[in-house]
VOPAGU-2260 file (C-alpha; in pm, 1 decimal, decimal comma):
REM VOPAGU-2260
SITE   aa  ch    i         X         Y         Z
SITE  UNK   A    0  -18687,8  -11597,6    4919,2
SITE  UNK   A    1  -18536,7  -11904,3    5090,5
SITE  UNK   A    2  -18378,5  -11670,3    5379,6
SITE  UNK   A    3  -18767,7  -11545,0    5432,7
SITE  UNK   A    4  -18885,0  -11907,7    5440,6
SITE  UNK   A    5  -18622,8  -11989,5    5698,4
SITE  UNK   A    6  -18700,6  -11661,6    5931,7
SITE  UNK   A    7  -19092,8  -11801,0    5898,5
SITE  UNK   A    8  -18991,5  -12181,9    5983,4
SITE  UNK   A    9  -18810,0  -12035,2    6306,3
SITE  UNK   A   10  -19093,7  -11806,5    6386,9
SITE  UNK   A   11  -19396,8  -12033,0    6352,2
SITE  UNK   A   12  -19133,9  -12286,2    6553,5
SITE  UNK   A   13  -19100,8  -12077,3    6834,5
SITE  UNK   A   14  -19506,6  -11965,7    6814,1
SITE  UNK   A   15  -19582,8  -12342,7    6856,4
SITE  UNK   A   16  -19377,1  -12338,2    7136,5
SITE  UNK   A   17  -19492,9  -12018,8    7313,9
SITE  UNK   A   18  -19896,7  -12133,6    7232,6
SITE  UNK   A   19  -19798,3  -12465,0    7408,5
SITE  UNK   A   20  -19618,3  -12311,1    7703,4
SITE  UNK   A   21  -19828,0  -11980,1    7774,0
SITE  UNK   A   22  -19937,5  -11866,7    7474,2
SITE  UNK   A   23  -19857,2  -11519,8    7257,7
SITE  UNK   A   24  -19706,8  -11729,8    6914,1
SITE  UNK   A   25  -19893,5  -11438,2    6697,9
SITE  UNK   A   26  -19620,8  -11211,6    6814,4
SITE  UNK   A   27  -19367,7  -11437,5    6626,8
SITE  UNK   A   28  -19575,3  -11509,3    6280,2
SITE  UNK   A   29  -19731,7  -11221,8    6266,3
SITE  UNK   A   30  -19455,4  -10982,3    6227,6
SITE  UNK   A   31  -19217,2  -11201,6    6041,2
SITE  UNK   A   32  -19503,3  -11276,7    5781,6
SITE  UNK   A   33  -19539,2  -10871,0    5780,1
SITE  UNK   A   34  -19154,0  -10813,0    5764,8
SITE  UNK   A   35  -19121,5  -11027,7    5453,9
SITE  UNK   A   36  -19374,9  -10809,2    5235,2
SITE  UNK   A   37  -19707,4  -10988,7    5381,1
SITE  UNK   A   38  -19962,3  -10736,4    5376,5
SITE  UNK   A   39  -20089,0  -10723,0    5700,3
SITE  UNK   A   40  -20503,8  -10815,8    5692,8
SITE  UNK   A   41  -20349,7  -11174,2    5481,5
SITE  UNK   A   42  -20037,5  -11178,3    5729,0
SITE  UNK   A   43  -20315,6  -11216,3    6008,3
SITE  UNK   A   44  -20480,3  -11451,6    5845,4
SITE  UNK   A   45  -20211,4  -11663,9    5701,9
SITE  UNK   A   46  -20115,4  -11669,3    6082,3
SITE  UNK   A   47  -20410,3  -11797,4    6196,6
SITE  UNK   A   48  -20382,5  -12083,2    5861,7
SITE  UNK   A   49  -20040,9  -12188,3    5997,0
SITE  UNK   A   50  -20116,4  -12160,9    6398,1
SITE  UNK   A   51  -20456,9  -12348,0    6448,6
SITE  UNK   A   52  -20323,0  -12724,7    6393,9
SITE  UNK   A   53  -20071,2  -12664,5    6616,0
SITE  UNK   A   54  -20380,5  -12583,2    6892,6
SITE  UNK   A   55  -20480,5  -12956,7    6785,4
SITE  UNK   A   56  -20131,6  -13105,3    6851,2
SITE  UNK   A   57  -20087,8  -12944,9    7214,4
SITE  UNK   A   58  -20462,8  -13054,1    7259,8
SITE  UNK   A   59  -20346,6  -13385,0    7182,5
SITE  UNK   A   60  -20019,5  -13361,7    7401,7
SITE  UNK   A   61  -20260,2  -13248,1    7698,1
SITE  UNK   A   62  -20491,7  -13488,9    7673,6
SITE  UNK   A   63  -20466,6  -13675,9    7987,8
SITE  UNK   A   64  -20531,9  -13366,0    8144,6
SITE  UNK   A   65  -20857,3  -13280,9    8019,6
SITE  UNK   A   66  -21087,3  -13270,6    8329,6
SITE  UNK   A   67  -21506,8  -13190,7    8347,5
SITE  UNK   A   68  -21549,9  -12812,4    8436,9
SITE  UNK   A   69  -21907,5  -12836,5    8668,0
SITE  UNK   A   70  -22106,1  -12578,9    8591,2
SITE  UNK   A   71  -22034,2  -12540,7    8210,6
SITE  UNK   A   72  -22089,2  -12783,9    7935,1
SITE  UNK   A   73  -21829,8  -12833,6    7761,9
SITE  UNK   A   74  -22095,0  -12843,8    7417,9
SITE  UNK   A   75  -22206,4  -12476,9    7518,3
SITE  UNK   A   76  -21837,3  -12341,9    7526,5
SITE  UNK   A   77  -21738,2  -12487,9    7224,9
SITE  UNK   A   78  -22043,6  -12351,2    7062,9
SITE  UNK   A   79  -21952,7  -12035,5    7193,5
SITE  UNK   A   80  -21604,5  -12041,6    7054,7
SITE  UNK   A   81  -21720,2  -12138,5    6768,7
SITE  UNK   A   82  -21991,5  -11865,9    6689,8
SITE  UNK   A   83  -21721,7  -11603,1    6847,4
SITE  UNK   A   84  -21433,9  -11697,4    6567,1
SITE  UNK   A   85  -21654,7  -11687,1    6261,8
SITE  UNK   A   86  -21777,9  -11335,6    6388,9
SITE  UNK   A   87  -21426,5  -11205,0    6471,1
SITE  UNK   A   88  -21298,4  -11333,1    6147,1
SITE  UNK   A   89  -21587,9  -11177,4    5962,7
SITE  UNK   A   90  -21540,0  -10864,6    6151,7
SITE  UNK   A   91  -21135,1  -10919,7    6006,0
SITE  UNK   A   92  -21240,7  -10958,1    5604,1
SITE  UNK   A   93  -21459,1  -10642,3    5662,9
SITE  UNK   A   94  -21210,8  -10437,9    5814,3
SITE  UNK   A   95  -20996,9  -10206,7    5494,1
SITE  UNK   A   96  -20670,7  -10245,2    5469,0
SITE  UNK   A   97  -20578,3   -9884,7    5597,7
SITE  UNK   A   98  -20771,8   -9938,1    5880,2
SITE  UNK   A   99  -20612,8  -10247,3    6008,8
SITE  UNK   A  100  -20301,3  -10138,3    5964,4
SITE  UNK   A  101  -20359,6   -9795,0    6194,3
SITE  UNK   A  102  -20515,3  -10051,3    6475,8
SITE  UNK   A  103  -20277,5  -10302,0    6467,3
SITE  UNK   A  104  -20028,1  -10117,1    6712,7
SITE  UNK   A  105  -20327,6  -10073,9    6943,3
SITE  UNK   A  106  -20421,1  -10466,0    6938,5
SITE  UNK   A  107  -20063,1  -10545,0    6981,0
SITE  UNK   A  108  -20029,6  -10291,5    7298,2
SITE  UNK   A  109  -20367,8  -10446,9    7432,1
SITE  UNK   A  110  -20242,1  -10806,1    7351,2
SITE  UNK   A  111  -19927,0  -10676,1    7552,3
SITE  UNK   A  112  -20085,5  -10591,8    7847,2
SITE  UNK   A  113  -20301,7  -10874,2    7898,1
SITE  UNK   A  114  -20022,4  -11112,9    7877,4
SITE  UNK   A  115  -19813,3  -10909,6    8098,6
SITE  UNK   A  116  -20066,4  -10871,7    8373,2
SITE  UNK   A  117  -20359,3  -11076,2    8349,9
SITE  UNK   A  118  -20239,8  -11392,5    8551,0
SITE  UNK   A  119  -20135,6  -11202,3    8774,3
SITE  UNK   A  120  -20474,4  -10950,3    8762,7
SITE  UNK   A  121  -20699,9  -11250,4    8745,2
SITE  UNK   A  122  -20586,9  -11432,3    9122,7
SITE  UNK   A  123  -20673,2  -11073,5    9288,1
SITE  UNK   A  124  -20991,2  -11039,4    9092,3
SITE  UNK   A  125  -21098,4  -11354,9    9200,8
SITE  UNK   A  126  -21111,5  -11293,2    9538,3
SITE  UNK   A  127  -21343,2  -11003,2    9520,7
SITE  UNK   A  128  -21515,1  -11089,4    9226,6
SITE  UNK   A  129  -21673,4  -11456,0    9090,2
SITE  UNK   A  130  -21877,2  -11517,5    8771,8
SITE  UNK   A  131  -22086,1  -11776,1    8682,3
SITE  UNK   A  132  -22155,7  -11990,3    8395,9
SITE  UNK   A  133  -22340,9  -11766,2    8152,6
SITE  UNK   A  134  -22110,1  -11500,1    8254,4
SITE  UNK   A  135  -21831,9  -11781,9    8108,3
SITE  UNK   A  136  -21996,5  -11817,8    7812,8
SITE  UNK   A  137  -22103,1  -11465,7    7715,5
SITE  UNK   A  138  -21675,9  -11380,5    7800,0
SITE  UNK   A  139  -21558,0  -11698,7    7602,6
SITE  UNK   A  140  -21802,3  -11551,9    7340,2
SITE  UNK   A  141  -21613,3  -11218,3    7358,5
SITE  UNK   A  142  -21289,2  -11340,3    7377,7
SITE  UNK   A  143  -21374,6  -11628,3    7071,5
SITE  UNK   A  144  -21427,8  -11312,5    6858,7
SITE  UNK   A  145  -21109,2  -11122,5    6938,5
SITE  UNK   A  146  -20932,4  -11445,1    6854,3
SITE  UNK   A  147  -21090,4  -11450,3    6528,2
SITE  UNK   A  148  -21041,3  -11115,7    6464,9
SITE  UNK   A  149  -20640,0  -11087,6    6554,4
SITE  UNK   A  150  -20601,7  -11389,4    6876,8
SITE  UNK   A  151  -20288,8  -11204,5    7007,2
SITE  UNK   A  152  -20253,3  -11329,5    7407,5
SITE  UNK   A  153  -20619,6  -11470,5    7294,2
SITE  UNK   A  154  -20490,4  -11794,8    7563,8
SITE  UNK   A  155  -20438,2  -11553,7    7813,1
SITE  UNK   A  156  -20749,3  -11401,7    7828,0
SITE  UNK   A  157  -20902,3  -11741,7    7815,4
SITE  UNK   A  158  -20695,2  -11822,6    8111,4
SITE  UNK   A  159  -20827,3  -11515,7    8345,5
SITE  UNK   A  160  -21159,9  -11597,3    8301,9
SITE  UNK   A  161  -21147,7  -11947,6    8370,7
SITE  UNK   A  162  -20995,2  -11792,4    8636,1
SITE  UNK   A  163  -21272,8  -11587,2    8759,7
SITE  UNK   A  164  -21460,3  -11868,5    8752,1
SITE  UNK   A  165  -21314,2  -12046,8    9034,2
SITE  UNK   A  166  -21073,1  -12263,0    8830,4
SITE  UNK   A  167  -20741,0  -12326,4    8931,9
SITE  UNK   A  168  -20594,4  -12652,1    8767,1
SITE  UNK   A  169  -20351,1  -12515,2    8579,7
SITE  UNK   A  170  -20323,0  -12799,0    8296,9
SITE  UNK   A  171  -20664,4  -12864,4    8305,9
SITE  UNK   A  172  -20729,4  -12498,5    8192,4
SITE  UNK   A  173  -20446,6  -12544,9    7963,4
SITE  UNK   A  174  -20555,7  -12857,7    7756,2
SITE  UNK   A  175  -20953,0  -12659,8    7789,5
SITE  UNK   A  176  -20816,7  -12318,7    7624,8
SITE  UNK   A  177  -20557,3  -12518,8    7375,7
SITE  UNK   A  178  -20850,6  -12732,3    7242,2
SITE  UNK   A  179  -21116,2  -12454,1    7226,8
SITE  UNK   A  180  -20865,6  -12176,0    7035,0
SITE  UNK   A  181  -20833,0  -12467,3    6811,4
SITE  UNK   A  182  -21170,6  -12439,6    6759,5
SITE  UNK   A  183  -21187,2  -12074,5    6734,0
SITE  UNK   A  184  -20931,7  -12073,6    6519,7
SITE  UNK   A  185  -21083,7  -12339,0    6273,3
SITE  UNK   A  186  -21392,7  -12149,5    6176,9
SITE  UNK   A  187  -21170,9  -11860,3    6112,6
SITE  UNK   A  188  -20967,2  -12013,4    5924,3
SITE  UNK   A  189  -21284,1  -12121,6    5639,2
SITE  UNK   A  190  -21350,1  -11832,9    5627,9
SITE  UNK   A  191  -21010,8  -11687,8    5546,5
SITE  UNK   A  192  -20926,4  -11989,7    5302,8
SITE  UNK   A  193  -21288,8  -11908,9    5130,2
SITE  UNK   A  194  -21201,2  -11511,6    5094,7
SITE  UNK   A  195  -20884,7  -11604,5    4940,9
SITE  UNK   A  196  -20712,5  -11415,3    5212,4
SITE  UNK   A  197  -20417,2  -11710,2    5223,6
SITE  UNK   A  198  -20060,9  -11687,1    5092,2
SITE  UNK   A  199  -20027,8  -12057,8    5070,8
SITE  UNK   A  200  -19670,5  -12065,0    5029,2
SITE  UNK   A  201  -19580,8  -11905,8    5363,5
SITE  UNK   A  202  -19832,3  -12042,0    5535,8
SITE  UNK   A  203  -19796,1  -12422,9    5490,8
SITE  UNK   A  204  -19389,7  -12366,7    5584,3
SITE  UNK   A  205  -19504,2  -12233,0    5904,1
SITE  UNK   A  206  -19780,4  -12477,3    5937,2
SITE  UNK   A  207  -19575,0  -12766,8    5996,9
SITE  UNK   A  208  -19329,9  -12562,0    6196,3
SITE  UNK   A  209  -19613,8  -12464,1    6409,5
SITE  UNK   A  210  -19726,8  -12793,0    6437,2
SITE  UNK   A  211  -19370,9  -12953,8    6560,0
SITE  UNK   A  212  -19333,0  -12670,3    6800,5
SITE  UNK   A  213  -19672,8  -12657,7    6952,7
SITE  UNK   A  214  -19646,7  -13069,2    7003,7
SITE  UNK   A  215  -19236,6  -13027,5    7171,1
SITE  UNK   A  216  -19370,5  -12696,3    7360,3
SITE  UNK   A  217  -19667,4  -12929,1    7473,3
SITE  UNK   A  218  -19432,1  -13207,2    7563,7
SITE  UNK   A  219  -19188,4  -13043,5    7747,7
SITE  UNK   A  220  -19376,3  -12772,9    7913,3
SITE  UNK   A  221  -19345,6  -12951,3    8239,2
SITE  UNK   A  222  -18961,2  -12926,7    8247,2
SITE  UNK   A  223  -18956,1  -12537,2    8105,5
SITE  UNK   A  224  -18903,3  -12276,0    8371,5
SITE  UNK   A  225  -19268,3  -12083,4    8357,6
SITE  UNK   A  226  -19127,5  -11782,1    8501,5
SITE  UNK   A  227  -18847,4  -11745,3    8231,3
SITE  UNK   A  228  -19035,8  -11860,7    7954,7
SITE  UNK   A  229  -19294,6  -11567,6    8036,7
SITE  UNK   A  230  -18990,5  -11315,6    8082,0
SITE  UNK   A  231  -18881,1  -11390,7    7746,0
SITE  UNK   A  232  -19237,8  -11375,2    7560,1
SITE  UNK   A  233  -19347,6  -11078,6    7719,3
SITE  UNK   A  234  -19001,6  -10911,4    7611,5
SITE  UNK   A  235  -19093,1  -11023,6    7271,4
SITE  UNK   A  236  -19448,2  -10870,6    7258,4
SITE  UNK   A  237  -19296,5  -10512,0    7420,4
SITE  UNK   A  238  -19023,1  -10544,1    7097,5
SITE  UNK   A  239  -19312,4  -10643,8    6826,2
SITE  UNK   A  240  -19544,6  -10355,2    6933,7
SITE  UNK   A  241  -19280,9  -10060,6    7003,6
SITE  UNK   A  242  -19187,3  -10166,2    6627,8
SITE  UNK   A  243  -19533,2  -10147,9    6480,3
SITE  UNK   A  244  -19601,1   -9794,9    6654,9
SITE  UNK   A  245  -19322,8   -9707,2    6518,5
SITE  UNK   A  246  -19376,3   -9797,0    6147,8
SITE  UNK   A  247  -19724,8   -9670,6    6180,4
């Protein structure tokens, strides 16, 4: 038992980090919760319990950062957030068991991908291609209920389509998709904690982890090499979902 809590204490550590840095810290608590006899529609959700203050805390580290996006109130994306997470998380307490577990290698793969290759997708797009600000809020809708539903590389997505949208302040976007998964992830989480879908245990071990990693990871992001950090996280996601394809 106390070897489990440890591997979840490193895990939610290194999550808070990642979801600071670039994002992709489901890959870390996810598994581990599911490797230590979590079943795996709780282990999502406990995830989500133990990741979303840790949004708050790199919000908090980024705050002198925060900048006005023209073109989209800020009121209208949080609202769309908002609306997305309690629909994705909805969309989670009605999926059965079974059925999450045979998806979860294809979220994973997807989640994969998008970290992989969207910041790099997004730039080209951009040049060819430019939304505007109910296109923003219909995708931050989309992506909102993703993140409720499972949030893997849920930053990343948030990312490209600021992206598309012209943006290009880097921590601007940051401390904007930090604060709004935090968001996301709040309404999700009420409706996890309500559905008793919680192992409290686990997930207020990795809650504080989270929390001291995403703050350091928020903190120190400047002096990080973004290349290796990304290297490393996208080796970890490959690992994770060659794993869960194979157990499935």
């Amino acid at each position: 038992m106390i070897s489990s809590l440890l591997l979840l204490m490193a895990a939610a550590f290194g999550a808070g980090i990642m979801n600071a840095v670039a994002g992709g810290g489901s890959f870390l608590t996810f598994p581990a919760l599911v490797f230590t006899g979590v079943p795996s529609i709780v282990a999502n959700a406990s995830s989500t319990v133990a990741l979303f203050p840790g949004s708050f805390a790199s919000a908090w580290a980024y705050r002198d950062d925060f900048t006005r996006f023209e073109g989209v109130p800020f009121p209208a994306l949080l609202a769309a957030s908002l609306a997305g997470g309690l629909s994705g998380a909805l969309l989670l307490l009605f999926t059965p068991q079974k059925a999450f577990d045979a998806v979860i290698p294809w979220l994973l793969a997807v989640a994969t991908l998008a970290f992989a290759f969207g910041p790099q997708l997004a730039p080209r797009l951009r040049r060819i291609y430019r939304i505007g600000p109910k296109t923003v809020l219909a995708g931050q809708f989309l992506v909102a209920i993703y993140g409720g539903y499972f949030g893997g590389a849920v930053g990343i997505l948030q990312l490209a389509l600021y992206s598309l949208f012209g943006l290009t302040e880097i921590r601007s976007m940051n401390a904007l998709k930090t604060l709004l998964t935090g968001c996301m992830n709040a309404v999700a989480v009420v409706c996890f904690v309500i559905a008793a879908k919680v192992w409290w245990l686990q997930t207020a071990v990795m809650l504080v982890a989270a929390v001291a990693g995403g703050y350091f990871g928020a903190r120190y992001a400047r002096k990080m090499n973004p290349r290796l950090v990304r290297i490393i996280i996208v080796a970890i996601c490959v690992a994770m979902t060659v794993i869960f394809f194979l157990r499935a």
